[in-house]
PyMOL commands that place a pseudoatom at each C-alpha (Angstrom):
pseudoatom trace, name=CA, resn=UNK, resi=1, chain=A, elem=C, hetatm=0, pos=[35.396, -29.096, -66.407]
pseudoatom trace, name=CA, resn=UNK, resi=2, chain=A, elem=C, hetatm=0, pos=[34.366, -25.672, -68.315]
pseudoatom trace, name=CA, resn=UNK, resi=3, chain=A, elem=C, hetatm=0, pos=[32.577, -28.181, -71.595]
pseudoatom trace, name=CA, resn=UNK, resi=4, chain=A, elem=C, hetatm=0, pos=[30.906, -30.208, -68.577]
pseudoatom trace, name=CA, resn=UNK, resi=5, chain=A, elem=C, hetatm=0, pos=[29.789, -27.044, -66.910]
pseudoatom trace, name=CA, resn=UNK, resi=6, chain=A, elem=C, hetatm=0, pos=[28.667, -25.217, -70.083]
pseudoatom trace, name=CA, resn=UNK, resi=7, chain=A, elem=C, hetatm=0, pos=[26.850, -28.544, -71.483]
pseudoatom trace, name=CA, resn=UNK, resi=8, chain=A, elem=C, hetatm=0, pos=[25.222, -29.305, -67.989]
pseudoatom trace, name=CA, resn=UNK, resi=9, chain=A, elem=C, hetatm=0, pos=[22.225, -26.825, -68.776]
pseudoatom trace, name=CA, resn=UNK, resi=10, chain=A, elem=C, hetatm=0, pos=[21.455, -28.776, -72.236]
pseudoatom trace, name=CA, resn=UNK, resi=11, chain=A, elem=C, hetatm=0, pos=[21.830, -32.443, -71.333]
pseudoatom trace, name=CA, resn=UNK, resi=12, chain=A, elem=C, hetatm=0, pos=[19.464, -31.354, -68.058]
pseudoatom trace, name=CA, resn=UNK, resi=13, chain=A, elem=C, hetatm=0, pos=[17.042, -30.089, -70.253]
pseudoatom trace, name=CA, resn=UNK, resi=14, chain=A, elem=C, hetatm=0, pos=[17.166, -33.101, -72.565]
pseudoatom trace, name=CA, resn=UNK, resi=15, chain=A, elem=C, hetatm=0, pos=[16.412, -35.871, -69.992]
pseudoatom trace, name=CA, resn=UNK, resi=16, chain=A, elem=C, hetatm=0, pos=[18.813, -37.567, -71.070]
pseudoatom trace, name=CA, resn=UNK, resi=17, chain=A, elem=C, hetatm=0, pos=[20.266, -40.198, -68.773]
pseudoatom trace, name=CA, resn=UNK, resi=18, chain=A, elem=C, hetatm=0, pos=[23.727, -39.462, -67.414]
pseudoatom trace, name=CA, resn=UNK, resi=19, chain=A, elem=C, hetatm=0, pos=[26.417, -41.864, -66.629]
pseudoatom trace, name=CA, resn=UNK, resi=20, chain=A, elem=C, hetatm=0, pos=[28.945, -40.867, -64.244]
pseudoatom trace, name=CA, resn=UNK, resi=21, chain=A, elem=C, hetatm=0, pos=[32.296, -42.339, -65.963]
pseudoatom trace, name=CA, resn=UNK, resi=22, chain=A, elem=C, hetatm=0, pos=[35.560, -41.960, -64.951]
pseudoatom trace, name=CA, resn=UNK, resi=23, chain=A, elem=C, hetatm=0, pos=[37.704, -41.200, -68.206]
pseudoatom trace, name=CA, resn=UNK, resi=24, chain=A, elem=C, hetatm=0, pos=[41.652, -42.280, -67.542]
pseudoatom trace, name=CA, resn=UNK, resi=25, chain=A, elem=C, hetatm=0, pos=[43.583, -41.100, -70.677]
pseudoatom trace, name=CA, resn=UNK, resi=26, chain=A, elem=C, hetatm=0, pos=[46.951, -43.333, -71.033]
pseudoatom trace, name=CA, resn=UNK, resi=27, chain=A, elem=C, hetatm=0, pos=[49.882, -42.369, -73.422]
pseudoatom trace, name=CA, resn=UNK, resi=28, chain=A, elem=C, hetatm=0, pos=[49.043, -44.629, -76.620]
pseudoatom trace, name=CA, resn=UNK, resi=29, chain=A, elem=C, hetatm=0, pos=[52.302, -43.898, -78.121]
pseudoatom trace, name=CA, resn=UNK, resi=30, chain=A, elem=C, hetatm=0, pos=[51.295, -40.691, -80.012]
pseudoatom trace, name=CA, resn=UNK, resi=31, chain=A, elem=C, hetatm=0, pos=[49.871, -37.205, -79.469]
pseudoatom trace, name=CA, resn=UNK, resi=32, chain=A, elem=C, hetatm=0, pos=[45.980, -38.422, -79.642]
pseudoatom trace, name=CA, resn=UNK, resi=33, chain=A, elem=C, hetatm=0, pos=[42.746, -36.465, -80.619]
pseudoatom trace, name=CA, resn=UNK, resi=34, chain=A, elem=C, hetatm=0, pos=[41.639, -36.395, -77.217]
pseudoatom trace, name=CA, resn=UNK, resi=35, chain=A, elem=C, hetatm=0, pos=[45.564, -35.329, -75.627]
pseudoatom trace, name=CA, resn=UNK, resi=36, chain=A, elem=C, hetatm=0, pos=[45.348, -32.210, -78.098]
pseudoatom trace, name=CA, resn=UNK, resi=37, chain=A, elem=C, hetatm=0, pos=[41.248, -31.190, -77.828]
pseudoatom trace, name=CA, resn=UNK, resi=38, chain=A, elem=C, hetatm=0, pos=[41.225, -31.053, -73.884]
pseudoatom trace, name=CA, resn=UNK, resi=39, chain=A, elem=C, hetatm=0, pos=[44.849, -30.012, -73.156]
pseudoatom trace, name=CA, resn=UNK, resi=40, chain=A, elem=C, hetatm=0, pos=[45.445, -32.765, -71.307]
pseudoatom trace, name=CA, resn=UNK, resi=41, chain=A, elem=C, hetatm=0, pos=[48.660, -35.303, -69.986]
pseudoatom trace, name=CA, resn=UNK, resi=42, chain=A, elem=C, hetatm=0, pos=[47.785, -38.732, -70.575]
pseudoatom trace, name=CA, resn=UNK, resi=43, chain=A, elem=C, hetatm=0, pos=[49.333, -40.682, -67.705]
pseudoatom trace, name=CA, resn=UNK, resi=44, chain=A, elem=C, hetatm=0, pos=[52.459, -42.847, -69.008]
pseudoatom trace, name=CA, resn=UNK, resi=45, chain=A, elem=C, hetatm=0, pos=[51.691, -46.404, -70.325]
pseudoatom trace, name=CA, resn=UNK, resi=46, chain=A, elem=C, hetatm=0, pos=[54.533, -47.413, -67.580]
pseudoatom trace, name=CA, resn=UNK, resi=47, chain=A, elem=C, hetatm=0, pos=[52.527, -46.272, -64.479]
pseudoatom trace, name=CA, resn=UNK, resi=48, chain=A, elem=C, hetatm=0, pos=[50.200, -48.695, -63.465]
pseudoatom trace, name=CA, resn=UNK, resi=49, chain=A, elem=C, hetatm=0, pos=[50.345, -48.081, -60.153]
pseudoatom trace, name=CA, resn=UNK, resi=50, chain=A, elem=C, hetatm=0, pos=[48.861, -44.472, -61.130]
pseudoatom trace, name=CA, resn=UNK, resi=51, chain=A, elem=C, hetatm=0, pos=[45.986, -45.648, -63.566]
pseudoatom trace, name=CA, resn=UNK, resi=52, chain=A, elem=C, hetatm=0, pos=[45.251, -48.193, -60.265]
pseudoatom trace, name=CA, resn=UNK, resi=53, chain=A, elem=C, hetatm=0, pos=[44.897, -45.476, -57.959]
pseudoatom trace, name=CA, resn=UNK, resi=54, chain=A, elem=C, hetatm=0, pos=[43.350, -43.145, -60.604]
pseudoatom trace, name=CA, resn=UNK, resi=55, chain=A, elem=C, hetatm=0, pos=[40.528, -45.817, -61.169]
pseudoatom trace, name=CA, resn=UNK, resi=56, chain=A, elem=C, hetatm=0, pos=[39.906, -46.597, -57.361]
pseudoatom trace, name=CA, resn=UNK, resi=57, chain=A, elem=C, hetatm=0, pos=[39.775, -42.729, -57.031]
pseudoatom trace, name=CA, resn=UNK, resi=58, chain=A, elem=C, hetatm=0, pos=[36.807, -42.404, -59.207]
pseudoatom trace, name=CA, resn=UNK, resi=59, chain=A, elem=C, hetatm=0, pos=[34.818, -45.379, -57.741]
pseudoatom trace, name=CA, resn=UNK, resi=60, chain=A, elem=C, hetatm=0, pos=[35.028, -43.970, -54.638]
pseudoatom trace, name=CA, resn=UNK, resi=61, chain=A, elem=C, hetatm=0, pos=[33.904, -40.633, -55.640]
pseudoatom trace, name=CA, resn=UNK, resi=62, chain=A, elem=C, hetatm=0, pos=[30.457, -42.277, -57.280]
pseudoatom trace, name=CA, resn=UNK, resi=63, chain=A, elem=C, hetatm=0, pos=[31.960, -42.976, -60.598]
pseudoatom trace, name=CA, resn=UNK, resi=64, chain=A, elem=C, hetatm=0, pos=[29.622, -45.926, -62.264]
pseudoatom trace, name=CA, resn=UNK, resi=65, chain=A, elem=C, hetatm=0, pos=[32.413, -46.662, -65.072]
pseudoatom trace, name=CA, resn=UNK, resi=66, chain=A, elem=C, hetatm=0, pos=[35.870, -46.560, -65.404]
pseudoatom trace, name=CA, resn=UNK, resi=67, chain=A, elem=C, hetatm=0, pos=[37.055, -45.788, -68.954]
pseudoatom trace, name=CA, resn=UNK, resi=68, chain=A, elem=C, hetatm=0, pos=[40.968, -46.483, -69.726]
pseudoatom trace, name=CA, resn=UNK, resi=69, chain=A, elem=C, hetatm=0, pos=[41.645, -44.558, -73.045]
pseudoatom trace, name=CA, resn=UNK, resi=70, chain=A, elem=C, hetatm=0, pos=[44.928, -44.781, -75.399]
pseudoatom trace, name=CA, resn=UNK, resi=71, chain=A, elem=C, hetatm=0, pos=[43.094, -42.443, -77.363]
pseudoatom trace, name=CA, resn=UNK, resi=72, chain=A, elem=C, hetatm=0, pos=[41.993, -42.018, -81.456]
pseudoatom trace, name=CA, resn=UNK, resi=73, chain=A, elem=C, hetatm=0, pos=[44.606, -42.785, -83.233]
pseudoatom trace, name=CA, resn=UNK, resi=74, chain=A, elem=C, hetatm=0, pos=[46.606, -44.555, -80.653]
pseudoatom trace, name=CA, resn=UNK, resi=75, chain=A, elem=C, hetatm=0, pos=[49.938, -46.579, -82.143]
pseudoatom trace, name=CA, resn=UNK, resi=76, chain=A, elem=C, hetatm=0, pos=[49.607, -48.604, -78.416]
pseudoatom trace, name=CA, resn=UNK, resi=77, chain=A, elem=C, hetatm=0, pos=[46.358, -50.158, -76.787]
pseudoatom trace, name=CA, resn=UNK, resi=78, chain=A, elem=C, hetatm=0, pos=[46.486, -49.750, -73.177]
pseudoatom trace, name=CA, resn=UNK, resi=79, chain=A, elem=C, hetatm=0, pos=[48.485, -52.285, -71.930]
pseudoatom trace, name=CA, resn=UNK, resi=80, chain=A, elem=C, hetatm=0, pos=[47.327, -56.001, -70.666]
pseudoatom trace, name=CA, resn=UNK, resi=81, chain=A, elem=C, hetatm=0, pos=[48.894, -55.705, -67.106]
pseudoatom trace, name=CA, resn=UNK, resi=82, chain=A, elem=C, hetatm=0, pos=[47.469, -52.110, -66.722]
pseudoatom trace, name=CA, resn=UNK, resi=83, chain=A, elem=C, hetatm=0, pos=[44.158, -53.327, -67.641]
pseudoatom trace, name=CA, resn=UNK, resi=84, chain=A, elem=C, hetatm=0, pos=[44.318, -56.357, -65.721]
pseudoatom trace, name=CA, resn=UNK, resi=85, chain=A, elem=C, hetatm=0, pos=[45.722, -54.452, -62.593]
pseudoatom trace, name=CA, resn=UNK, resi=86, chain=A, elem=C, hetatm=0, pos=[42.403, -51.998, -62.844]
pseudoatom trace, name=CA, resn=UNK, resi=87, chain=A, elem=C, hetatm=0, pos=[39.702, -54.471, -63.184]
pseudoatom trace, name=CA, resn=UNK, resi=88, chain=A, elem=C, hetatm=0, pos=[41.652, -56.268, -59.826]
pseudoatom trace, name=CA, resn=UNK, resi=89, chain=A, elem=C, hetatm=0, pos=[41.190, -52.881, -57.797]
pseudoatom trace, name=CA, resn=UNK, resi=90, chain=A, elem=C, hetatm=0, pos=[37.614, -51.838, -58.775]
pseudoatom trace, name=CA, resn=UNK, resi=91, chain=A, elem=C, hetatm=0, pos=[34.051, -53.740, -58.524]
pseudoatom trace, name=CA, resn=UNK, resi=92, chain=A, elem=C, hetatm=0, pos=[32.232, -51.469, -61.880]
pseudoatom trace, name=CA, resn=UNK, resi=93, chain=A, elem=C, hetatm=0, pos=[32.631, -52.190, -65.548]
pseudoatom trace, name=CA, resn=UNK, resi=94, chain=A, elem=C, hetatm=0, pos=[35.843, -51.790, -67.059]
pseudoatom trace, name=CA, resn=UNK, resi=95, chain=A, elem=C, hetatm=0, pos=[35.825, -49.665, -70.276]
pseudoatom trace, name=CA, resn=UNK, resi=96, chain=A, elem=C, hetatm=0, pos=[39.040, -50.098, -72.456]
pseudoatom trace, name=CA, resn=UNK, resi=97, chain=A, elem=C, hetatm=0, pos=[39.767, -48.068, -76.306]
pseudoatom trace, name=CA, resn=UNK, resi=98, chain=A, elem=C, hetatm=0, pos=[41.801, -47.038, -78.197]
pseudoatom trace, name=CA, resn=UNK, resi=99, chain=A, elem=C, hetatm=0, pos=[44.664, -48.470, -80.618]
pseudoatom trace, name=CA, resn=UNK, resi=100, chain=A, elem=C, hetatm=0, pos=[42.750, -51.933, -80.592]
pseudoatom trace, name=CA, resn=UNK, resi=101, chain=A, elem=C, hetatm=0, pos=[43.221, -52.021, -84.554]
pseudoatom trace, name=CA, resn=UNK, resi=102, chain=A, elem=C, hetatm=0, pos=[43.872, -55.554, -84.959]
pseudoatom trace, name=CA, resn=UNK, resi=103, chain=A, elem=C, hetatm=0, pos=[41.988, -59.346, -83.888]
pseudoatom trace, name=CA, resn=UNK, resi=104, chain=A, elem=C, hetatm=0, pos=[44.967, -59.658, -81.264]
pseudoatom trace, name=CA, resn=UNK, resi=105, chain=A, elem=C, hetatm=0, pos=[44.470, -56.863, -79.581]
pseudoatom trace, name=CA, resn=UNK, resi=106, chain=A, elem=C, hetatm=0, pos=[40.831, -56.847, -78.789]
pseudoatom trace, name=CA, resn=UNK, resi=107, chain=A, elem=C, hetatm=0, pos=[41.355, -60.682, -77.810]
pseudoatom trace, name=CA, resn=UNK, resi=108, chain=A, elem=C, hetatm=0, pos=[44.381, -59.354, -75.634]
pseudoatom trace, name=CA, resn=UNK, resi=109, chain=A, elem=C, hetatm=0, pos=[42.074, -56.483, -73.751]
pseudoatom trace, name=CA, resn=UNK, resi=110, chain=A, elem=C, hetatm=0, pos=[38.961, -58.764, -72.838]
pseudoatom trace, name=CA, resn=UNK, resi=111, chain=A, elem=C, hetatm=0, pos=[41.601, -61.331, -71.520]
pseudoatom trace, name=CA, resn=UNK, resi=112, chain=A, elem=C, hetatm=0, pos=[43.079, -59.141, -69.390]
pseudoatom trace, name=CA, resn=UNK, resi=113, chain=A, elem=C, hetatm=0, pos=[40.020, -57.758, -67.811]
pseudoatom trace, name=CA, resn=UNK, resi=114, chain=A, elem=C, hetatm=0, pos=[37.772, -55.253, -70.324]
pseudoatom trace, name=CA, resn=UNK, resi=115, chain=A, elem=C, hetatm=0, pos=[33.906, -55.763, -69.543]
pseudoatom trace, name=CA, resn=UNK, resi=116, chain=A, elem=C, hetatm=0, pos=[33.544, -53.561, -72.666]
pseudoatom trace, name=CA, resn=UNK, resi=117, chain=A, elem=C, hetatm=0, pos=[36.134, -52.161, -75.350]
pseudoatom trace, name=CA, resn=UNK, resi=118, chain=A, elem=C, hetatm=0, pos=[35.147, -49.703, -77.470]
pseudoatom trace, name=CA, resn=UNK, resi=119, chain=A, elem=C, hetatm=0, pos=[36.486, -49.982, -81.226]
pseudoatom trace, name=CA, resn=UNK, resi=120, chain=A, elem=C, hetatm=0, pos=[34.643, -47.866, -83.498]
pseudoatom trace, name=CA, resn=UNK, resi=121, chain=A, elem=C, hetatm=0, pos=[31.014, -47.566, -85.269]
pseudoatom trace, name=CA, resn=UNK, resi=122, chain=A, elem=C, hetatm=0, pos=[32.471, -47.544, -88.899]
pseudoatom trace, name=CA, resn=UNK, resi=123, chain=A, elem=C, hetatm=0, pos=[33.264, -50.518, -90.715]
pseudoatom trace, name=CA, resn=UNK, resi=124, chain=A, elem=C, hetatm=0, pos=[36.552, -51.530, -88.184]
pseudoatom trace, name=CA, resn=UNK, resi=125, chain=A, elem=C, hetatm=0, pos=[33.353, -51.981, -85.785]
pseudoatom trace, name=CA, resn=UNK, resi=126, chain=A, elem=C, hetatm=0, pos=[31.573, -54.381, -87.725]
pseudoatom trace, name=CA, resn=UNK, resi=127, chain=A, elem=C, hetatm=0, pos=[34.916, -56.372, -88.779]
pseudoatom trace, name=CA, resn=UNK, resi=128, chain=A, elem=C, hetatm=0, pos=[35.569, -56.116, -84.990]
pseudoatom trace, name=CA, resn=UNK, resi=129, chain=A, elem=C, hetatm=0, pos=[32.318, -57.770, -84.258]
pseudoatom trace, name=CA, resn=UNK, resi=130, chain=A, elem=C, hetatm=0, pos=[32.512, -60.825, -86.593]
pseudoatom trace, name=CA, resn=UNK, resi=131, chain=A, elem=C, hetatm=0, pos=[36.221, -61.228, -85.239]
pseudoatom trace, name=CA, resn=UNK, resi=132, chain=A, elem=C, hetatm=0, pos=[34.786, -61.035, -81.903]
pseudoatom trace, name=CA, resn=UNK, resi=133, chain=A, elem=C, hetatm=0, pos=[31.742, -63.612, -82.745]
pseudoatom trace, name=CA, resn=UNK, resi=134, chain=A, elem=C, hetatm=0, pos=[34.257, -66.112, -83.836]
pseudoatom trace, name=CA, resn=UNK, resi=135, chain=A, elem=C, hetatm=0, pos=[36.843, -65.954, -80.892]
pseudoatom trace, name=CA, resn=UNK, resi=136, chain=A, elem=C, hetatm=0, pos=[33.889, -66.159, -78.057]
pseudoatom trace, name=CA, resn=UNK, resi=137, chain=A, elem=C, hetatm=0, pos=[31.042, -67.876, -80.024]
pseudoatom trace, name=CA, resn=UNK, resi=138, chain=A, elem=C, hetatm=0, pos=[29.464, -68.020, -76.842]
pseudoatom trace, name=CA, resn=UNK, resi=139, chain=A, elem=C, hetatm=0, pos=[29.001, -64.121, -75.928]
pseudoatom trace, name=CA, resn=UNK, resi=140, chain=A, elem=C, hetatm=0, pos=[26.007, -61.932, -76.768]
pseudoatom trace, name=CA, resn=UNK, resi=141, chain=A, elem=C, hetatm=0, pos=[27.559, -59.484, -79.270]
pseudoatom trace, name=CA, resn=UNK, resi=142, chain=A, elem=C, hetatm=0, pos=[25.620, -56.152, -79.604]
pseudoatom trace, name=CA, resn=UNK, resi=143, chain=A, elem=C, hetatm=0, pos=[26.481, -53.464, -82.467]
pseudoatom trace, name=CA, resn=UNK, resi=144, chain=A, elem=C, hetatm=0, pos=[24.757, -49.850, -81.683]
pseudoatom trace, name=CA, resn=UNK, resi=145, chain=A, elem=C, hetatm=0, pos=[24.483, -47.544, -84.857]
pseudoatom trace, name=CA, resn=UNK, resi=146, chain=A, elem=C, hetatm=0, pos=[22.626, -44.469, -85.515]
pseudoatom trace, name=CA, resn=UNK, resi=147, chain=A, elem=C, hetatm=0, pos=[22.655, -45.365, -89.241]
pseudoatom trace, name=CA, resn=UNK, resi=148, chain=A, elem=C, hetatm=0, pos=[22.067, -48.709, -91.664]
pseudoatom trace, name=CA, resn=UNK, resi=149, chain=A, elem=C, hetatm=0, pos=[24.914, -48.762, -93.752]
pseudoatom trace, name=CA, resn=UNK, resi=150, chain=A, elem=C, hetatm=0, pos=[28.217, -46.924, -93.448]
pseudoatom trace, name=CA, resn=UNK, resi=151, chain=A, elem=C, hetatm=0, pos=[30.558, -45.251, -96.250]
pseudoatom trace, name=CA, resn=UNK, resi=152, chain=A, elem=C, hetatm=0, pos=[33.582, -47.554, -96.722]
pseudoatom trace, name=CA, resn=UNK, resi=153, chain=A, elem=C, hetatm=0, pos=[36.243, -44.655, -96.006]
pseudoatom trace, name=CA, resn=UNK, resi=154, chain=A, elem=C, hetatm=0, pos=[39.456, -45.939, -98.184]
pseudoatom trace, name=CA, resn=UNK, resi=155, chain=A, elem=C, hetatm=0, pos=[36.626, -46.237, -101.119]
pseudoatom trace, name=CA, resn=UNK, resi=156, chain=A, elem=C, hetatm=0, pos=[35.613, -42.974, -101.368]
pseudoatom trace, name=CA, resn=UNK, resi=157, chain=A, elem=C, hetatm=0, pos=[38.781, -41.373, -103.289]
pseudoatom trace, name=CA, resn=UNK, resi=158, chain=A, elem=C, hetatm=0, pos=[36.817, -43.869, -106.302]
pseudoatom trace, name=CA, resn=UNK, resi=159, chain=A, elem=C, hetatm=0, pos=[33.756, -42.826, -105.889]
pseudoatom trace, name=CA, resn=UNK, resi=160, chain=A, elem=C, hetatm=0, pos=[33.971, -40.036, -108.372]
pseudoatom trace, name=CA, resn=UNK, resi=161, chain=A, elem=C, hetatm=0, pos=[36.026, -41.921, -110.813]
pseudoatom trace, name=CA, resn=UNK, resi=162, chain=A, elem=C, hetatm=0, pos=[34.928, -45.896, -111.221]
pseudoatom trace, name=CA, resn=UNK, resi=163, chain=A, elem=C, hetatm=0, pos=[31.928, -46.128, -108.982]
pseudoatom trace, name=CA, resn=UNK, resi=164, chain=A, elem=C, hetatm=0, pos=[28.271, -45.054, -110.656]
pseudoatom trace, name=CA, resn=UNK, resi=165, chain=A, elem=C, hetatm=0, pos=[26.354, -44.684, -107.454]
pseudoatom trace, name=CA, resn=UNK, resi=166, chain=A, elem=C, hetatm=0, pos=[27.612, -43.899, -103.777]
pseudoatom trace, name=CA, resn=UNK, resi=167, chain=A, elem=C, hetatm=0, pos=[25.457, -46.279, -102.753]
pseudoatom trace, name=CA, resn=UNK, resi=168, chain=A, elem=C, hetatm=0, pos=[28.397, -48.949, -104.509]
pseudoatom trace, name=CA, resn=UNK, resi=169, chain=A, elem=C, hetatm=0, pos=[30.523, -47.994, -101.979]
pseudoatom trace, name=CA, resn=UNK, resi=170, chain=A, elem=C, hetatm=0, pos=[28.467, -48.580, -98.317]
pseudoatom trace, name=CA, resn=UNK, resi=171, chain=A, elem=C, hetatm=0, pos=[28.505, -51.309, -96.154]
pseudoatom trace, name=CA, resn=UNK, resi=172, chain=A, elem=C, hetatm=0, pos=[25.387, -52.816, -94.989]
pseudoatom trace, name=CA, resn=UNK, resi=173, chain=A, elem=C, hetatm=0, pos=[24.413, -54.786, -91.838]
pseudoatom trace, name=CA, resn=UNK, resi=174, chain=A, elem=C, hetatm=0, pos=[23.898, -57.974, -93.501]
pseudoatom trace, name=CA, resn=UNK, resi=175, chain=A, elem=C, hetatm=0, pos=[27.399, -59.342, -92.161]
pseudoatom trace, name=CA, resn=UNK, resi=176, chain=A, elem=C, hetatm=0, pos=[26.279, -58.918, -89.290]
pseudoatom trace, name=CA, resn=UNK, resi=177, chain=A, elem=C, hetatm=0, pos=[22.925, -60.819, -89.335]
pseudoatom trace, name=CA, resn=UNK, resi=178, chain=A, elem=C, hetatm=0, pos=[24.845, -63.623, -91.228]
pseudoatom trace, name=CA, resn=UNK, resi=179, chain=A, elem=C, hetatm=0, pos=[27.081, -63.817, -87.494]
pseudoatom trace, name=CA, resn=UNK, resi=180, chain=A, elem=C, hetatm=0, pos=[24.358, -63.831, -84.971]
pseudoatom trace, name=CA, resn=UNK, resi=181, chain=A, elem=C, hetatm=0, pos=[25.188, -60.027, -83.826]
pseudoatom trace, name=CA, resn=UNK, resi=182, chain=A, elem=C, hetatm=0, pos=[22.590, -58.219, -82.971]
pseudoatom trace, name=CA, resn=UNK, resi=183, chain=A, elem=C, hetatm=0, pos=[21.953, -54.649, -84.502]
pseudoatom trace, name=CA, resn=UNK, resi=184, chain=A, elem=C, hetatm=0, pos=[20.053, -51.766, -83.380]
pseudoatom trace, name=CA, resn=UNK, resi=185, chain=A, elem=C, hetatm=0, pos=[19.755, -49.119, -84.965]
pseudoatom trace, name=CA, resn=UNK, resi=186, chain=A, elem=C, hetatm=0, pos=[19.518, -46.102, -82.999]
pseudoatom trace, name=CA, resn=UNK, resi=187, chain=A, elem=C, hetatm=0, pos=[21.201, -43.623, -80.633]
pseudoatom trace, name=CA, resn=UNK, resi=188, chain=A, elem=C, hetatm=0, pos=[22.568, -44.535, -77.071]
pseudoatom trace, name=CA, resn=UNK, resi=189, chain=A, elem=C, hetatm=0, pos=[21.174, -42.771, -74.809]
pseudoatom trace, name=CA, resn=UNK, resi=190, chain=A, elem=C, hetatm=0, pos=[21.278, -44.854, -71.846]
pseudoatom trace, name=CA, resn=UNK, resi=191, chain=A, elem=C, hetatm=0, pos=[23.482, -48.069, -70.361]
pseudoatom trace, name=CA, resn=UNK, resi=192, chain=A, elem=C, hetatm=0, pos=[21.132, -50.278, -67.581]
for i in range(1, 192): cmd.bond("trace and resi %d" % i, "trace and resi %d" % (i + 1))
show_as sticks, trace
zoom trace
């Protein structure tokens, strides 16, 4: 609570719109970014009964969200019966991330039950949102970035060696177009 209460003042001042989400870390198999910034205990991947009473906790107490995290880095997404068990206990959008690194997994989260999963910005983002487009053809696919084209992270070692121009090595938003996903390009600020 002491980087809520310290940021309070700021995000007051900024009138910026504030979503009241309820954050559920779950083990994802490794010690994650988040497990070693806030000093927290991610709840086992084995107690679903837990993240279930965890998640009706928070709607009760006015959360508007709840967000089941494995965590950056996670070697495990959250797992399909947790999720599924959640979204059967709660009436607000279920938020689902971490270690959804692969088609499968993504397909396997909004199956059992994610209104929204959260992947990444960077280039696993956009791949994620063409692999999305073709599984559900159907669904309005958005893609929110603050910038136009990324830096392609695993080509950046070549940059100074066979590339002429960093611009060689970015990613644009033209994949995107090409898929019927919608881009804006801008900061989230608030979810209606």
């Amino acid at each position: 609570i002491g980087n809520h209460v310290a940021s309070a003042p700021v995000i007051k001042e900024s009138g910026m719109e504030v979503i009241p989400t309820g954050y559920i870390l779950i083990d994802g198999g490794t010690t994650t970014s988040v497990e070693y910034m806030s000093q927290t205990q991610p709840i086992p991947a084995t107690k679903t009964d837990i993240a279930v009473a965890t998640a009706m906790a928070g709607e009760m107490l006015g959360q508007k969200l709840i967000y089941l995290e494995g965590g950056s880095g996670a070697q495990n997404p959250v797992p399909e019966d947790m999720i599924s068990a959640v979204k059967e206990n709660i009436s607000i959008p279920l938020i689902v991330g971490g270690g959804l690194n692969t088609k499968e997994k993504v397909k396997d989260a909004c199956q059992a039950g994610a209104d929204i999963i959260v992947v990444g910005g960077g280039p696993a983002g956009v791949i994620s949102a063409i692999t999305a487009r073709r599984y559900y053809p159907d669904k309005s696919i958005l893609v929110i970035k603050n910038i136009t084209s990324d830096c392609i992270p695993c080509g950046i070692p070549y940059m100074f060696r066979s590339l002429k121009n960093p611009d060689d090595n970015k990613m644009s938003l033209d994949a995107l177009k090409k898929n019927d996903i919608k881009i804006v390009v801008d900061e989230v600020v608030r979810i209606d």
